[in-house]
C-alpha positions as CSV (number, residue, x, y, z in Angstrom):
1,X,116.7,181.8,10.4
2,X,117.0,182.5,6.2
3,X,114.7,185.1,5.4
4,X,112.1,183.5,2.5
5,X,112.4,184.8,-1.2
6,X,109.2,183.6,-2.5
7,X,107.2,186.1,-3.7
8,X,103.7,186.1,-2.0
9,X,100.8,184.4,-3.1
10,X,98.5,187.7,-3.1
11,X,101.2,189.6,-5.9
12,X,99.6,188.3,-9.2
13,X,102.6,188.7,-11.9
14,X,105.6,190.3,-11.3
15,X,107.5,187.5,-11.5
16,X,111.2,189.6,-13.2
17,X,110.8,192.5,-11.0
18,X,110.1,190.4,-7.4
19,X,113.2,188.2,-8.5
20,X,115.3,191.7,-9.2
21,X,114.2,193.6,-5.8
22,X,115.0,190.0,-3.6
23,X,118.6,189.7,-5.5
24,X,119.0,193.3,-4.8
25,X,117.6,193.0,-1.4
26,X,119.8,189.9,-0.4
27,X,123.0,190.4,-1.7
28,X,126.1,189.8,0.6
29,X,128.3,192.5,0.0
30,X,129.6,194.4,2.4
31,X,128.9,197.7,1.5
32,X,126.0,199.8,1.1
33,X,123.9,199.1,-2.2
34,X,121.3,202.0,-3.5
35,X,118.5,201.1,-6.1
36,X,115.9,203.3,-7.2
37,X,112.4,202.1,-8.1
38,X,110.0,204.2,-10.6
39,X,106.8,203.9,-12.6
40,X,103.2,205.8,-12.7
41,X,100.9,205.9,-10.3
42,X,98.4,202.6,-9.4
43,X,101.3,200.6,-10.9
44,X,101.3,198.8,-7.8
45,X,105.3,199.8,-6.5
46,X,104.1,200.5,-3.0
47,X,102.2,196.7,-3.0
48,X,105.1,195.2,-4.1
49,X,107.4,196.8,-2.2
50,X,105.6,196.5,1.3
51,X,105.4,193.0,0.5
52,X,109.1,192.8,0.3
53,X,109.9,194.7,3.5
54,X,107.3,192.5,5.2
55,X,109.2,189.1,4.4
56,X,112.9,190.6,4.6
57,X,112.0,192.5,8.1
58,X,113.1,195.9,6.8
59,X,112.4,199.5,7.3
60,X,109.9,201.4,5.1
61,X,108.6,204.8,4.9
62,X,106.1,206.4,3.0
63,X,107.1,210.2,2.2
64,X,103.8,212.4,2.3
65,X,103.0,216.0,0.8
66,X,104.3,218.3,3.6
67,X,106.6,220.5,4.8
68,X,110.1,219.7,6.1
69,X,109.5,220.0,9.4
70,X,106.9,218.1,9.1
71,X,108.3,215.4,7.3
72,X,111.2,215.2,9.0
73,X,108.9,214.4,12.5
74,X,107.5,212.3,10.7
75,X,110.9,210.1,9.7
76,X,112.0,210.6,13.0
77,X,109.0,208.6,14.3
78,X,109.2,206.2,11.7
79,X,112.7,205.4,12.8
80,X,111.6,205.2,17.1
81,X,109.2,202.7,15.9
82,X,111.7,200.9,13.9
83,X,114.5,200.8,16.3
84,X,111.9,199.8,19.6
85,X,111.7,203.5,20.8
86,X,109.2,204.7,23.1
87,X,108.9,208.1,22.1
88,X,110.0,209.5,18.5
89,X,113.2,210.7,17.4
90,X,114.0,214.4,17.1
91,X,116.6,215.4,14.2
92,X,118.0,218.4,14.0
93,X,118.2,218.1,9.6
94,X,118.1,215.9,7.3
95,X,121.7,215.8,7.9
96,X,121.5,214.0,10.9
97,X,118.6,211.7,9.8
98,X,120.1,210.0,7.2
99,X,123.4,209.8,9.2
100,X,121.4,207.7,12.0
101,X,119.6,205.6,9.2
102,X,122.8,204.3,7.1
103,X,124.0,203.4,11.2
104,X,120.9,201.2,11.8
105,X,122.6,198.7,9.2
106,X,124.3,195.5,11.3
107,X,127.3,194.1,9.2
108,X,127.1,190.8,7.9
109,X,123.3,190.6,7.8
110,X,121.1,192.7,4.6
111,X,119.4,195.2,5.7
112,X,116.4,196.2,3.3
113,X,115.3,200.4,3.8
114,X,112.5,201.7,1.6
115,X,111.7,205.2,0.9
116,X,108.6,205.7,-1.2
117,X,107.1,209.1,-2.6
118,X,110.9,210.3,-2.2
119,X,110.2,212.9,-4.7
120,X,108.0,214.8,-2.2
121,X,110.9,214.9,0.3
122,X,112.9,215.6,-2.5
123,X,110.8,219.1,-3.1
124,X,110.7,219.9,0.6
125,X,114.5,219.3,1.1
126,X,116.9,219.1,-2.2
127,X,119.8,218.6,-0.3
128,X,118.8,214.4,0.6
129,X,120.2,213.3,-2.6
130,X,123.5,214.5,-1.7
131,X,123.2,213.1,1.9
132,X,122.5,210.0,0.6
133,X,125.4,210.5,-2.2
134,X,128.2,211.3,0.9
135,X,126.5,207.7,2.9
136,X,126.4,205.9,-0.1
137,X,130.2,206.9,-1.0
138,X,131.5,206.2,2.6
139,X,130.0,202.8,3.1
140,X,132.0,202.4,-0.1
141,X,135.0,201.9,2.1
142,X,133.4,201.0,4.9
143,X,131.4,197.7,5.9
144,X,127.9,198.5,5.4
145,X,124.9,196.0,4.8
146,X,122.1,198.5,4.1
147,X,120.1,198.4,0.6
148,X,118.4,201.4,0.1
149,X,115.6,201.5,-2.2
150,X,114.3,204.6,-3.1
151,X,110.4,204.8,-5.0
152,X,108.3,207.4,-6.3
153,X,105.6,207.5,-8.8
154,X,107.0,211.5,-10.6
155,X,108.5,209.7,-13.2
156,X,110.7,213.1,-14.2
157,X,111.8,213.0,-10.8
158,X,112.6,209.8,-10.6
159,X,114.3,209.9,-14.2
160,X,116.8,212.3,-13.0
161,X,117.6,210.9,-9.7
162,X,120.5,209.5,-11.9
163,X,120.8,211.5,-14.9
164,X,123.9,213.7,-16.0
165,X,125.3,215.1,-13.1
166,X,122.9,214.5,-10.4
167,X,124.3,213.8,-7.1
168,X,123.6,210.1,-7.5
169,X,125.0,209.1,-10.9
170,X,126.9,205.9,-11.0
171,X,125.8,205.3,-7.6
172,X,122.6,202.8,-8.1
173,X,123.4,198.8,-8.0
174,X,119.2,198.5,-9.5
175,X,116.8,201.1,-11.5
176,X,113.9,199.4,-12.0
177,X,110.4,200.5,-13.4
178,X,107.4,199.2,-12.5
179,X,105.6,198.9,-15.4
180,X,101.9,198.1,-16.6
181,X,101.1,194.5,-17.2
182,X,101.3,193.6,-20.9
183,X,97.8,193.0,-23.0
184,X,98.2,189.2,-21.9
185,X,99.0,189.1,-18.4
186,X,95.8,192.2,-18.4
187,X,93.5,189.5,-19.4
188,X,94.5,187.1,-16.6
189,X,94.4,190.0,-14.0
190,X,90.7,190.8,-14.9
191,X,89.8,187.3,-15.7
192,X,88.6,187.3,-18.9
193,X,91.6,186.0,-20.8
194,X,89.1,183.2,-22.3
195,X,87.1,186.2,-24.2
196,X,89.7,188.0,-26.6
197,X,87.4,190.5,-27.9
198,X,86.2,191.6,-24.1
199,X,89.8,191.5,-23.1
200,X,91.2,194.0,-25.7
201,X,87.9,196.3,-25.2
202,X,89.3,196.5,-21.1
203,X,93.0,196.7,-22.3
204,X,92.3,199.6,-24.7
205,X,90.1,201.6,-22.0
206,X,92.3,200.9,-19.4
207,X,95.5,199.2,-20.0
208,X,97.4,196.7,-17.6
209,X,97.0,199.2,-14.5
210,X,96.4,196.8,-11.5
211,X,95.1,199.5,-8.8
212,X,91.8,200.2,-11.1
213,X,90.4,196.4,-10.9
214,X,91.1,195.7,-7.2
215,X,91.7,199.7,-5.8
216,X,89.3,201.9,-8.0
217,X,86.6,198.9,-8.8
218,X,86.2,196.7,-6.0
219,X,86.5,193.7,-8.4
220,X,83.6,195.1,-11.0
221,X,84.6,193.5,-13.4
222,X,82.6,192.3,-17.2
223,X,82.5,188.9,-17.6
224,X,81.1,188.3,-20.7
225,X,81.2,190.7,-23.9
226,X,77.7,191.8,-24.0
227,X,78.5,192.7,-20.4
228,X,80.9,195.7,-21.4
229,X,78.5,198.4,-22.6
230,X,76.8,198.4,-19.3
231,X,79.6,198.4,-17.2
232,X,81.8,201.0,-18.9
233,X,78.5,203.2,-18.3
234,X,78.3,202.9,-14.6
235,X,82.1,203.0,-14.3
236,X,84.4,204.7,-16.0
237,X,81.7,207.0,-18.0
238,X,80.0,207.5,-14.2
239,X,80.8,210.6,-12.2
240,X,80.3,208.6,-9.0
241,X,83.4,206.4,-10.1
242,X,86.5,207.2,-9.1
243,X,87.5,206.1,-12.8
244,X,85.7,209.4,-14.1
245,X,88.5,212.4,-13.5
246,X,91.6,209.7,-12.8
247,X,92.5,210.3,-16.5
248,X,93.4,214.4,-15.0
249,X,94.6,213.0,-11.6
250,X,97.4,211.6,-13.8
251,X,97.9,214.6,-15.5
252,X,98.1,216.9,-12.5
253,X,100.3,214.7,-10.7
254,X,103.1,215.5,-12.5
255,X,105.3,218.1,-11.1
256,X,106.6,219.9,-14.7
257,X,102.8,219.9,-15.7
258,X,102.0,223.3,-15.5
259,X,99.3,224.6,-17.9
260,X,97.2,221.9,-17.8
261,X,95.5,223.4,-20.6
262,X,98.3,223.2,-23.0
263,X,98.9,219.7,-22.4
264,X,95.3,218.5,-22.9
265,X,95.2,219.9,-25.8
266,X,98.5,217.9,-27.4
267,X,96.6,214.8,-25.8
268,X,93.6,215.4,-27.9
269,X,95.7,216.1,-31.1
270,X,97.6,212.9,-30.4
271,X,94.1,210.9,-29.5
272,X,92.4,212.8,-32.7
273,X,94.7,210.6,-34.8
274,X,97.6,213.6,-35.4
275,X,100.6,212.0,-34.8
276,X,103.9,214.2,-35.9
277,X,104.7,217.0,-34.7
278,X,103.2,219.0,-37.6
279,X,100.1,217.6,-37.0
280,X,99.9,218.2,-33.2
281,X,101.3,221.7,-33.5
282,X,98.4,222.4,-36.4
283,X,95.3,221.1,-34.6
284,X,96.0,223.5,-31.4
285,X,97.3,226.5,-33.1
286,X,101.0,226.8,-32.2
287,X,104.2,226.5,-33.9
288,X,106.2,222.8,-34.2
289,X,108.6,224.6,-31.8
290,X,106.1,225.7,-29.2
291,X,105.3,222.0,-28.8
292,X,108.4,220.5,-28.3
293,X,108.7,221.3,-24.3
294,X,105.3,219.7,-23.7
295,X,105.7,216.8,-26.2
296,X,109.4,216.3,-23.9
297,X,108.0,216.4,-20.6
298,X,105.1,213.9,-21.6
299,X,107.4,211.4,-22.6
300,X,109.3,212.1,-19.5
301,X,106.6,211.0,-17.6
302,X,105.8,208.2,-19.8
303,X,102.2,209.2,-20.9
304,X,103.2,209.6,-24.4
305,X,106.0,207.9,-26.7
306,X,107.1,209.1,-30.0
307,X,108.4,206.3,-33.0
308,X,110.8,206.3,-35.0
309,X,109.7,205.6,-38.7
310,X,110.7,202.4,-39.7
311,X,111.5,203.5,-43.1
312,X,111.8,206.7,-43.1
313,X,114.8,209.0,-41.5
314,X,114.0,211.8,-39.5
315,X,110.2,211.0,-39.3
316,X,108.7,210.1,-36.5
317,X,104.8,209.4,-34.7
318,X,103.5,210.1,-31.1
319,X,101.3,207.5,-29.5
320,X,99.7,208.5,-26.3
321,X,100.6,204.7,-23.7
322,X,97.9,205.5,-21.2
323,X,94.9,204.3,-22.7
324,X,92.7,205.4,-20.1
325,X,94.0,209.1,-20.9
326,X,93.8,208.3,-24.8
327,X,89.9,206.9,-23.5
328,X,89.4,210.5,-22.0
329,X,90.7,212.7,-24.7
330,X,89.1,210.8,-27.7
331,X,85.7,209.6,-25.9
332,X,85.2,211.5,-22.6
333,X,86.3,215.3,-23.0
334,X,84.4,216.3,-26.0
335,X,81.2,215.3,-23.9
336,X,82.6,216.3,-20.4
337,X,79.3,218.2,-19.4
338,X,77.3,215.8,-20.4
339,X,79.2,213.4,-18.8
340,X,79.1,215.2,-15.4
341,X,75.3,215.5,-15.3
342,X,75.0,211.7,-15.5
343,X,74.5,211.0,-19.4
344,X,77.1,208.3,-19.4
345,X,74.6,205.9,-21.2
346,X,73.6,208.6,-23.7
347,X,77.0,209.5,-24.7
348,X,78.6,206.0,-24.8
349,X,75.6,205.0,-27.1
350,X,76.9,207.9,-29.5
351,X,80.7,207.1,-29.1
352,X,80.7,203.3,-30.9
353,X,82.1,204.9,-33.9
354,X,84.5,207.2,-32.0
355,X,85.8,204.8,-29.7
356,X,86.1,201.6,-32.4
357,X,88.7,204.6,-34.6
358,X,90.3,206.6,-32.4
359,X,90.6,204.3,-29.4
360,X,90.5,200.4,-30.1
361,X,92.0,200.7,-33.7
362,X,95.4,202.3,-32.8
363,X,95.5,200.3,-29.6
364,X,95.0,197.0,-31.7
365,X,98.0,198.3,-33.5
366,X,99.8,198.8,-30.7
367,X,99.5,195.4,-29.3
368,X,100.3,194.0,-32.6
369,X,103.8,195.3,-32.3
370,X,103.8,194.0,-29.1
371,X,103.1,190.5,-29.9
372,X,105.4,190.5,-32.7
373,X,108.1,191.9,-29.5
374,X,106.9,188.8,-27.7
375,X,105.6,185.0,-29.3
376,X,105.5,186.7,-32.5
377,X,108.3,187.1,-33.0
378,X,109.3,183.5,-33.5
379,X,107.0,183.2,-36.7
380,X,109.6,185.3,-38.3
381,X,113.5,184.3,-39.5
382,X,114.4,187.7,-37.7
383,X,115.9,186.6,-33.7
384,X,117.3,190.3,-33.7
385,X,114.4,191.9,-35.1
386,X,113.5,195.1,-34.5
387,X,109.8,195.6,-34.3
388,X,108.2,199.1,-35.1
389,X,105.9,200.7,-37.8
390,X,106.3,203.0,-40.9
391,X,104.9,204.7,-44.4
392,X,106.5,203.7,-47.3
393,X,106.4,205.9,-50.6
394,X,105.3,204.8,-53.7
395,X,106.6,207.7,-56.2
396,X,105.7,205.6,-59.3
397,X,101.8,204.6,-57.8
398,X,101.9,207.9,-56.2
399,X,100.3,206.7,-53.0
400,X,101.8,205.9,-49.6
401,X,101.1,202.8,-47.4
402,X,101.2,202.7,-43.8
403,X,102.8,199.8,-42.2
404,X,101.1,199.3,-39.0
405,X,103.4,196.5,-38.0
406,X,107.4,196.3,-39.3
407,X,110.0,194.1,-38.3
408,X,113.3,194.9,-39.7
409,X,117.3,193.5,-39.0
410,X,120.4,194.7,-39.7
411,X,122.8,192.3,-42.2
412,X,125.8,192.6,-43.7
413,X,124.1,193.9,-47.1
414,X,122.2,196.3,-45.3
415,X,118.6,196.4,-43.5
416,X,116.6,193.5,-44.1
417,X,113.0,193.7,-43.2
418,X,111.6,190.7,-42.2
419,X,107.4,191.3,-42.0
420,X,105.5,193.8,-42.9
421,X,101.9,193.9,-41.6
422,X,98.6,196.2,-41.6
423,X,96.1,195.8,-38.3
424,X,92.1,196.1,-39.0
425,X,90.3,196.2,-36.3
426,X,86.8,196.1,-36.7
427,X,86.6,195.1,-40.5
428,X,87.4,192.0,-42.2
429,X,90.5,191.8,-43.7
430,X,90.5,190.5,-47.6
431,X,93.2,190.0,-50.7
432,X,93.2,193.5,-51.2
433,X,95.0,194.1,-47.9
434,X,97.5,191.9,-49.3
435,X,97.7,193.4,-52.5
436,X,99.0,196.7,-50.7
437,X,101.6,194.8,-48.8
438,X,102.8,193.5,-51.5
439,X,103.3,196.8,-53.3
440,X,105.1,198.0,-50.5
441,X,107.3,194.9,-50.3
442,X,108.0,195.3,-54.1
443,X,109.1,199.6,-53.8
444,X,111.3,198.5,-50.3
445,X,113.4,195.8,-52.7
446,X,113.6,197.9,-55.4
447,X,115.2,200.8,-53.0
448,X,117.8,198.0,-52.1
449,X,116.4,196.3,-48.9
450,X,116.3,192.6,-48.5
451,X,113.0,191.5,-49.3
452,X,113.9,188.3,-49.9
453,X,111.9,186.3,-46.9
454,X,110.0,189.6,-45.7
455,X,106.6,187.5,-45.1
456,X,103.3,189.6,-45.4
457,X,100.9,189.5,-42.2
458,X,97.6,190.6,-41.9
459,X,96.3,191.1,-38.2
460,X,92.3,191.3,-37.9
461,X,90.1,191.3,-34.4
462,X,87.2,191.2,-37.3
463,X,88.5,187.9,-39.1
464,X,89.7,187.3,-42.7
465,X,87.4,186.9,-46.2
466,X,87.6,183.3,-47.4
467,X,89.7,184.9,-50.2
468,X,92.5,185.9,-48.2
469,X,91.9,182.2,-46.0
470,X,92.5,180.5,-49.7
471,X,95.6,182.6,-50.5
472,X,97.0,182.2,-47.4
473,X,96.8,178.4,-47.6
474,X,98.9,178.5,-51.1
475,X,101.4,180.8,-49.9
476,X,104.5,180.5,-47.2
477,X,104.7,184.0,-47.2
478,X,102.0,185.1,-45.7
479,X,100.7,185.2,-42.2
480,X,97.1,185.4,-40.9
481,X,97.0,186.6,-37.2
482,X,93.4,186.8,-35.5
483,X,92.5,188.3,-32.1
484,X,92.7,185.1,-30.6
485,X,95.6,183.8,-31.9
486,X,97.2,186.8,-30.2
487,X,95.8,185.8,-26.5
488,X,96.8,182.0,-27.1
């Protein structure tokens, strides 16, 4: 009988990366096929991918902290229970392990093997991705139906499973990462899509991380927006939630973390609203170059992204992509003692200002780029565009203006840019606004980009004055985007 490829009912989303593991999964080749699966903790990899070795009848194992022994036993039984065995299997090495598993594998007929946490049996026994390198090779040129899918959540592990010269380059068929769910497909997850303003409160507190809703939460969830003050204070601000240290779970997990110290304190910068590398290195005391190892292993983990200015060679700005560790280091870690004593109330009453400037307001931003990536795109002439933000220098007005939101392309004359927009969002956005834009627009053209049909957008969660309503109705170059407009 045809094994099903529907994705189950109880997965909400996932649609692109259920579709990619069943291709993978299903494929009729003869030979063996390797993927490797990565992305942060509570992402939900290990829900997915038990679902999938559920419906295809597969073999999966779940890799624990412990010693080599140990976790080889633990294989070993794995296998007895997969193969119908009474009693487990005892393997000599690792050698001999993975030898039996690539056997298990009946030609003609897929045959799906999961291997989650590998990292921690990586760190117990460096040799497996070598063994799996010398399998892989030989059922190369020999028949072989098994699709092995290795997972782990230590992102730098997980990165350099198939980096440079790592025993595994060139050898994956799928590399797949699991990421959060995007600012819209957030809102459906916690159900308060209908409610913009609630929904980008929850996003910018704690992103599109499935496991804290349904794992972490129980389904505690705000429904309304007058509902969020209260329920941030008996969650995430409580030390009887599991919410409360998860922001330094994240940061201890990963294995190049080592002074834990350090790296808070590069959060904090980043959170604090100083984003080069200057800045950082400044507000904790070091040197740009004493920086540059923890800034590296951050974004190897994924917890912090640096951007490229959009106009501006050589520059660049940090953004911390957790939000629930950008939450901790702007909102929760100044107050930490207070915190822990049970004056979440207290201290969120005290935090509005805090949390509206160095918490929702750079998120907002952030998710304005990302709907210009997404529908936004499409109000633009720009199908290549390249979406990002800037500062642009104006010598002769002496002043610069940041661009929260750019959207370039590349043309035969040169770079055109395409939009540029500035976020707000807790104030209402007026002419003035505009005005700046427009500046900007006018020093790009005159430095010989193609300003031609650059349209000017203005993107509020606090609305727009009348003014800049009236203006916008007598101009096709401008673009008024509201909160809602941005959940539609």
């Amino acid at each position: 009988m045809p094994r099903s490829a529907a994705k189950p009912d109880h997965i909400f989303g996932r649609d692109a990366e259920w579709a990619g593991l069943v291709s993978f999964a299903t494929r009729p080749l003869p030979h063996a096929m390797l993927g490797v699966v990565g992305g942060r903790r509570r992402m939900g990899k290990t829900y997915l991918l038990r679902a999938l070795v559920q419906q295809q009848e597969g073999f999966y194992f779940a890799a624990t902290a412990a010693t080599a022994g140990e976790s080889l036993r633990q294989f070993g039984a794995a296998l007895a229970a997969q193969a119908g065995s009474p009693s487990p299997f005892s393997f000599a090495n690792w050698d001999d392990a993975i030898s039996y598993l690539f056997g298990l594998a009946t030609p003609g007929r897929p045959f799906l093997v999961v291997i989650d946490e590998f990292p921690y049996l990586a760190k117990t026994a460096p040799e497996l991705p070598s063994l799996i390198q010398r399998e892989v090779d030989r059922f190369q040129r020999e028949e072989s139906s098994i699709r092995l899918l290795l997972c782990g959540s230590a992102m730098s592990v997980m990165g350099g499973l198939l980096a440079s010269t790592a025993p595994l380059r060139g050898r994956a068929q799928l590399e797949l990462v699991v990421r959060p769910f995007d600012y819209r497909a957030s809102a459906r997850f916690w159900g308060v899509q209908d409610d913009p303003a609630l929904a980008a409160r929850l996003h910018a507190v704690l992103g599109g991380t499935p496991a804290y809703r349904r794992q972490f939460l129980a389904d505690d969830a705000p429904r309304r927006l007058d509902e969020f003050d209260e329920w941030i204070s008996r969650t995430v601000l409580s030390p009887l939630s599991p919410l409360f240290r998860e922001a330094r779970y994240l940061l201890a997990a990963e294995a190049d973390i080592r002074d834990t110290a350090l790296y808070h304190s590069v959060l904090a910068a980043v959170a604090g609203g100083n984003s080069t590398r200057g800045g950082i290195a400044n507000y904790i005391g070091r040197k740009a170059v004493d920086i540059s190892h923890p800034l590296n292993v951050l974004e190897d983990a994924h917890l912090v992204e640096h951007e490229e200015d959009m106009f501006r060679s050589g520059r660049a700005q940090y953004r911390i992509t957790e939000p629930l560790i950008n939450f901790y280091e702007a909102v929760m870690r100044p107050a930490w003692a207070r915190l822990e004593s049970g004056q979440g109330r207290e201290v969120w009453a005290q935090s509005s200002e805090r949390f509206s400037s160095q918490v929702v307001g750079p998120h907002f931003e952030a998710m304005c780029r990302e709907f210009m990536l997404g529908p936004g795109l499409a109000l633009v002439d720009a199908p290549l565009g390249k979406v990002g933000r800037g500062v642009v220098s104006d010598v002769a007005g002496r002043r610069q203006t940041e661009i929260d939101v750019a959207v370039t392309e590349g043309g035969r004359g040169g770079a055109r840019a395409a939009l540029l927009g500035e976020a707000k969002w807790g104030k209402k956005m007026g002419v003035e606004h505009l005005e700046r834009l427009a500046r900007a627009r006018d020093v790009l053209g005159a430095r010989g980009m193609d300003t031609t049909r650059c349209v000017l957008a203005c993107f509020s969660g606090a609305g727009f004055t009348d003014a800049l309503q009236a203006a916008r109705s007598d101009r096709e170059d401008v673009l008024l985007v509201g909160i809602g407009d941005m959940y539609a």
